[in-house]
C-alpha positions in Angstrom: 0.8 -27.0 -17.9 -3.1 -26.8 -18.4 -5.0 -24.8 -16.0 -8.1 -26.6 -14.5 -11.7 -25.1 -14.9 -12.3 -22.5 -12.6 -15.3 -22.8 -10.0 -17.5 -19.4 -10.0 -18.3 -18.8 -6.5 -21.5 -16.6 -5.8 -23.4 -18.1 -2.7 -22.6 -17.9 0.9 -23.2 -21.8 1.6 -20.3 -22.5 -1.4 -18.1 -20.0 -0.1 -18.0 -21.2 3.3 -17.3 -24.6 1.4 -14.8 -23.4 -0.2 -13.3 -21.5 2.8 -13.3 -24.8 5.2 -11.4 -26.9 2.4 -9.0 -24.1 1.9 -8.0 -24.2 5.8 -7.2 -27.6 5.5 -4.4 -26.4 3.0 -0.8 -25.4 4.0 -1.2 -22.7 1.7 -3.3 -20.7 -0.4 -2.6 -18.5 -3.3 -4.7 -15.3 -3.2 -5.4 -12.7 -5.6 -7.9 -9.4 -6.8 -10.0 -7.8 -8.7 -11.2 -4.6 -8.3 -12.1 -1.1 -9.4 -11.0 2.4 -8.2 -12.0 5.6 -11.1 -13.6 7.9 -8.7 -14.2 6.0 -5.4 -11.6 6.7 -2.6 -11.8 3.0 -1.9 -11.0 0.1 -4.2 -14.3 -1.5 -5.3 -14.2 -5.1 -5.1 -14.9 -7.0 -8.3 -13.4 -10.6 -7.4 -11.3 -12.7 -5.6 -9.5 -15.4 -6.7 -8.3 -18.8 -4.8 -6.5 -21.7 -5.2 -5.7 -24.3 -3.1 -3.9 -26.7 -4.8 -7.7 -28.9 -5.4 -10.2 -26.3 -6.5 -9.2 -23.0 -8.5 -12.3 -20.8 -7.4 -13.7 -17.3 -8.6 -15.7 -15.6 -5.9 -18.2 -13.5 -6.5 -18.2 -10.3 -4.0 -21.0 -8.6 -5.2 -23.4 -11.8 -5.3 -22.5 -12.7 -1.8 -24.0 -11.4 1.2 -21.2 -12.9 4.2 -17.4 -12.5 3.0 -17.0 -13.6 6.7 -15.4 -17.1 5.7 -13.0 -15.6 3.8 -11.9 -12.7 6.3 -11.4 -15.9 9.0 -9.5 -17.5 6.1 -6.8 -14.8 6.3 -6.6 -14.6 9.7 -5.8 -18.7 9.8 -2.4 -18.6 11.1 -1.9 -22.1 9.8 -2.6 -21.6 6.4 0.2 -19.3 4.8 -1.5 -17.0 2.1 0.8 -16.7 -0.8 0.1 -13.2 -2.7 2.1 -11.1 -5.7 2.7 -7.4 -4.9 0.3 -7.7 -1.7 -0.1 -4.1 -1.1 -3.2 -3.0 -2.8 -5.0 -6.6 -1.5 -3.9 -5.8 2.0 -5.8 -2.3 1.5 -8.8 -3.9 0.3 -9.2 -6.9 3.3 -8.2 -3.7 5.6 -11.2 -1.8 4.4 -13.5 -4.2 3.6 -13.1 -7.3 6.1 -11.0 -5.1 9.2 -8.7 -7.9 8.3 -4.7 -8.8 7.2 -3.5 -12.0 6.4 -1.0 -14.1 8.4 1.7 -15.0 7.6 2.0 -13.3 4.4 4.5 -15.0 1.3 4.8 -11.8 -1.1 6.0 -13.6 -4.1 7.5 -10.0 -5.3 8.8 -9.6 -2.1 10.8 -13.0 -2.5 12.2 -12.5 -5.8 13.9 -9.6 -4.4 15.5 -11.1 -1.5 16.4 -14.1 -4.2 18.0 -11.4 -5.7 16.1 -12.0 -9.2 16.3 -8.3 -10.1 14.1 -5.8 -9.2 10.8 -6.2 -8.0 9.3 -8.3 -10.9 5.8 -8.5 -11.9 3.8 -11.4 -12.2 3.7 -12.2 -15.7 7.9 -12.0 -15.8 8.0 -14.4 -12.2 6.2 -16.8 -13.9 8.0 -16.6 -17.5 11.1 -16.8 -15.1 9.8 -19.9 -12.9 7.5 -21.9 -15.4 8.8 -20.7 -18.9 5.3 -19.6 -19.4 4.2 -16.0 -21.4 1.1 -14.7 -19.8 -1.8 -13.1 -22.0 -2.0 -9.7 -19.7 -4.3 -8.4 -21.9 -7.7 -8.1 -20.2 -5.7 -6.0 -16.8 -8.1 -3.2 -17.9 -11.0 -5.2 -17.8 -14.3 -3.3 -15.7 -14.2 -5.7 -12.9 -17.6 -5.4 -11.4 -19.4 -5.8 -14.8 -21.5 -8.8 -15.3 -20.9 -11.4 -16.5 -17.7 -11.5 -17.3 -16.3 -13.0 -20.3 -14.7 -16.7 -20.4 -11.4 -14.9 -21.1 -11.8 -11.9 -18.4 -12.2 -15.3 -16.0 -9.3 -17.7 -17.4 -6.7 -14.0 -17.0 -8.1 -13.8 -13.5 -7.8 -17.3 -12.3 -4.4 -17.9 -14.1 -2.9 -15.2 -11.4 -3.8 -17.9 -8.3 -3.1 -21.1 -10.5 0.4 -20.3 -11.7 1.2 -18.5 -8.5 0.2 -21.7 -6.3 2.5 -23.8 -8.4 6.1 -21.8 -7.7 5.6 -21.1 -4.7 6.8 -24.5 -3.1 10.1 -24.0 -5.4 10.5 -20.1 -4.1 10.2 -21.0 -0.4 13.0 -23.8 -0.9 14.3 -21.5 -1.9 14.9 -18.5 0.0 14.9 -21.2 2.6 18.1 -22.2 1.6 19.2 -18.3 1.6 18.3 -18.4 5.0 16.2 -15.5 4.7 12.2 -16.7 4.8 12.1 -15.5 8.6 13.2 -12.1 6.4 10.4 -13.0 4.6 7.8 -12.9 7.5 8.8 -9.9 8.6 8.6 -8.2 5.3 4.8 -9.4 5.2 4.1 -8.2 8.7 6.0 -4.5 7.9 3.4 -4.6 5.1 0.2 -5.3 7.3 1.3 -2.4 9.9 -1.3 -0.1 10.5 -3.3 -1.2 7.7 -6.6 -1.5 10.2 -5.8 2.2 11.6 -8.0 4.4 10.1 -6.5 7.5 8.1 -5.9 10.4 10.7 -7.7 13.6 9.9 -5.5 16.0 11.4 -2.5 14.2 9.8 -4.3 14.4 5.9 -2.7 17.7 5.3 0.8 15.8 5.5 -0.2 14.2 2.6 -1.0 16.9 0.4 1.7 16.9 -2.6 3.9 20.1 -2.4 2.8 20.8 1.5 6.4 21.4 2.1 6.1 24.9 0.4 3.9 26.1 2.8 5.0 28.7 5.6 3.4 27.2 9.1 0.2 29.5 9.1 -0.5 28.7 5.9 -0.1 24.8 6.9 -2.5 25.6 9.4 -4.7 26.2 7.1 -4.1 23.4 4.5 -4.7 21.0 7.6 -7.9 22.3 8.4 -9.0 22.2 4.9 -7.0 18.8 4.2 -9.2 17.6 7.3 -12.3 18.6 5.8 -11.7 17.0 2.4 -11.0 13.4 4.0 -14.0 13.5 6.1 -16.2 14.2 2.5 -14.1 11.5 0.9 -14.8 9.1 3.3 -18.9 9.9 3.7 -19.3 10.0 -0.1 -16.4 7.2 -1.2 -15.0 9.9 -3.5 -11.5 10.3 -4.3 -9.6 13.1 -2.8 -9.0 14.6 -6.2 -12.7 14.6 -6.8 -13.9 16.4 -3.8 -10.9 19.2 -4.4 -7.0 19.1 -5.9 -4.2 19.1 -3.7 -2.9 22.0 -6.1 -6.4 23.9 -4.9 -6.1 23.4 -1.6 -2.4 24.3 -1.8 -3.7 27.8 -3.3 -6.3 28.3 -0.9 -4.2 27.6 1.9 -2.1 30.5 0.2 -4.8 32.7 0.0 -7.0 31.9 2.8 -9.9 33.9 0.9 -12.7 34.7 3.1 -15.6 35.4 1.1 -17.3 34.1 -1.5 -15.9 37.0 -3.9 -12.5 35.9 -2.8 -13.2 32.5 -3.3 -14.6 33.1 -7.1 -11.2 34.5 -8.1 -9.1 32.0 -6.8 -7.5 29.5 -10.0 -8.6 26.3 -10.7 -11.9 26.2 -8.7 -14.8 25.4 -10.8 -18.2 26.7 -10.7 -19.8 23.3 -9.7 -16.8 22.9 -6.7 -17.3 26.6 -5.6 -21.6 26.1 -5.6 -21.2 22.4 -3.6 -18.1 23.3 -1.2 -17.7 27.1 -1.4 -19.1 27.7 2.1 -17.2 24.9 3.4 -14.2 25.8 2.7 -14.8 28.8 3.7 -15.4 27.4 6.7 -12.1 25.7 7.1 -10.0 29.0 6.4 -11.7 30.5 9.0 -11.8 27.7 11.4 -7.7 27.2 10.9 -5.7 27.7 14.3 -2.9 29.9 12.9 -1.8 30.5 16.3 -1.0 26.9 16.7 0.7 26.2 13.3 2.7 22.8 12.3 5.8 23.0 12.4 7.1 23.6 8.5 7.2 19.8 6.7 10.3 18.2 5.8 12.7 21.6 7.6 15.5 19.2 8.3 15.5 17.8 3.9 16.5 21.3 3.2 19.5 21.5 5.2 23.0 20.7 3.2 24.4 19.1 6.7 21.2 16.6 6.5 21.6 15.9 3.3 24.8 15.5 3.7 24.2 12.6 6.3 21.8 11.0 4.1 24.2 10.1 1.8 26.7 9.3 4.4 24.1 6.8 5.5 22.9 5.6 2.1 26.9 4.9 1.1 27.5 2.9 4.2 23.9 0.4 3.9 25.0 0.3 0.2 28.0 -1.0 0.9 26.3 -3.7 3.7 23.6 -4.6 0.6 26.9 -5.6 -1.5 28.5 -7.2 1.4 25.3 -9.4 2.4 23.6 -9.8 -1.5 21.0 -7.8 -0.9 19.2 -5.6 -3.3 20.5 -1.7 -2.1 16.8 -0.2 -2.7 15.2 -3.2 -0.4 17.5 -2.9 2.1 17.3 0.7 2.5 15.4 2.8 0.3 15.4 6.4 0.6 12.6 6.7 2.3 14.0 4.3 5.4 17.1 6.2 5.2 15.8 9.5 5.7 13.4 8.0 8.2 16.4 7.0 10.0 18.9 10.2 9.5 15.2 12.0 10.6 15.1 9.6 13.8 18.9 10.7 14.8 18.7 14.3 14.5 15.7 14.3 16.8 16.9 12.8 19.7 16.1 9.3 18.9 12.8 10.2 19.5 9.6 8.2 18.3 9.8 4.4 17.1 12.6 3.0 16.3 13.2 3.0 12.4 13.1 0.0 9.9 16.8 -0.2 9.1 17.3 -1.2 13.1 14.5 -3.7 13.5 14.0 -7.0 12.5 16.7 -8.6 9.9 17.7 -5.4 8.5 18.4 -4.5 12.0 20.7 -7.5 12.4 22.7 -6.4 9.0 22.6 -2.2 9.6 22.9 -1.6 13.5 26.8 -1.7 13.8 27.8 -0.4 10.4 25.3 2.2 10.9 26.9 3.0 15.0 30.2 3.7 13.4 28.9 6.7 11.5 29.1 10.4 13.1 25.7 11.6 11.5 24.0 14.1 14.0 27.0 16.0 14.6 
């Protein structure tokens, strides 16, 4: 199966070109390139898009309006057919305050085909086309120019190949009966992707939070606030501003002087002389009469985890029943979000295992269970 020459797109008039053909499609296969060492957002290197005419390489950083492309994604009419979506949807979040609709996660498909575990490209295609992929330029600095004829043939053979299974997947899972499953997978993948990260909720995020006593999680929030807003004004990673492991010890500490802060483990020189008064800042702005509550209380209790695997026998046993791969289904994150939901009252949004198709397979099995006793 030869691959056609690729089209290097780097001019607004040819992208808009493009753009207008491609609505005319019923689908488009869509795929990137991009670069994220230090930045706290992915830098965008290229895109690539195939319609089924014209196999095209676009040019981000030679083209001033991406504009045809963002109302490409948000044509309802054309489905956008992607492989292991999440990191695109983060950049056409960021970048275009955009998500595609509908969305045909190609990963996402082979699951609920039930062709093992969440395959990547290169094994979809061997599986589909009885093709072996040359994956050997995935490391390749994407916003380097130019780009070598190889670096382009890897990139546009991930929209090419793609384009041509897709018409056999969605037969497919069509005749599983599960491509409205399908939909719905895309949109759970889009949600909140346009909401901006929540300062006061960074500290959350921190790895190891959960160790913290509530005033010293008062502190780690104000400090976890301050570090998002500097990532976000400088495009720095989160790790490059300071370490969750620091910020964990300082919310330990809470050092208030610069003496205090000089003794304190793993702060560097150059960290202490940019951010020391900063953080100082933060430890003594921290409302340790209004803690948060501990993180993850309930995980530590024998009786919740108890229910957890209560919960994660019984949706096992509905995965077998219905085909469906137990980890897709109900991971242990949904489960927990789910025991977590019980014990509190039903209170906040309903969880994923009741909504959509997994609600249509889980709701009753899941009834019959005495969890929150």
């Amino acid at each position: 199966m030869a691959m056609p020459q690729w089209q290097w797109i780097d001019s607004d008039e040819a992208l808009l070109a493009l753009c207008q053909q491609c609505q005319q499609a019923d689908y488009v296969a869509l795929d990137t390139e991009f670069v994220r060492t230090r930045t706290l957002n992915a830098q965008l290197g290229l895109v690539q898009i195939y319609d089924g005419t014209t196999l095209a390489l676009v040019d981000p950083l030679a083209i001033n309006d991406l504009g045809p492309l963002w109302r490409l994604l948000l044509d309802e009419s054309v489905v956008k057919v992607l492989h292991s979506a999440s990191e695109d949807l983060e950049i056409f979040a960021h970048q275009g305050g955009v998500i595609p609709k509908p969305l045909f996660d190609s990963q996402v498909a082979g699951v609920l085909l039930n062709l093992g575990g969440a395959m990547g490209y290169a094994k979809l295609i061997q599986h589909y086309l009885d093709i072996e992929l040359d994956k050997g330029e995935s490391r390749t600095d994407w916003l380097r120019r130019p780009l070598s004829e190889k670096q382009l043939s890897y990139a546009a053979a991930d929209v090419y190949y793609l384009h041509k299974i897709y018409p056999t997947m969605r037969q497919s899972i069509e005749q599983m009966g599960r491509l409205e499953w399908l939909w719905q997978e895309g949109e759970r993948a889009c949600r909140g992707r346009l909401k901006p990260d929540d300062p006061s909720k960074a500290y959350l995020k921190v790895k190891n939070a959960w160790q913290l006593k509530p005033q010293q999680l008062a502190v780690l929030k104000s400090l976890a606030a301050w570090r998002l807003e500097v990532a976000q004004r400088k495009d720095l990673a989160l790790s490059f501003v300071v370490k969750d492991a620091v910020l964990l010890n300082l919310a330990r500490r809470a050092p208030r002087s610069m003496a205090a802060l000089h003794k304190l483990e793993g702060l560097d020189e150059r960290t202490l002389q940019r951010h020391g008064r900063a953080i100082l800042k933060c430890v003594t702005n921290a409302d340790t009469d209004n803690p948060p509550e501990a993180i993850d209380a309930l995980g530590v209790d024998p009786d919740f985890r108890e229910a957890v695997a209560q919960c994660r026998e019984c949706l096992q046993a509905v995965a077998k029943q219905h085909e469906v791969a137990p980890e897709f289904l109900a991971s242990k994150k949904l489960v927990t979000q789910y025991v977590t939901w019980l014990w509190n009252d039903r209170f906040g949004a309903t969880p994923d295992v009741l909504q959509g198709w997994r609600g249509e397979l889980c709701y009753e099995p899941l009834s019959k269970l005495n969890l929150n006793d």
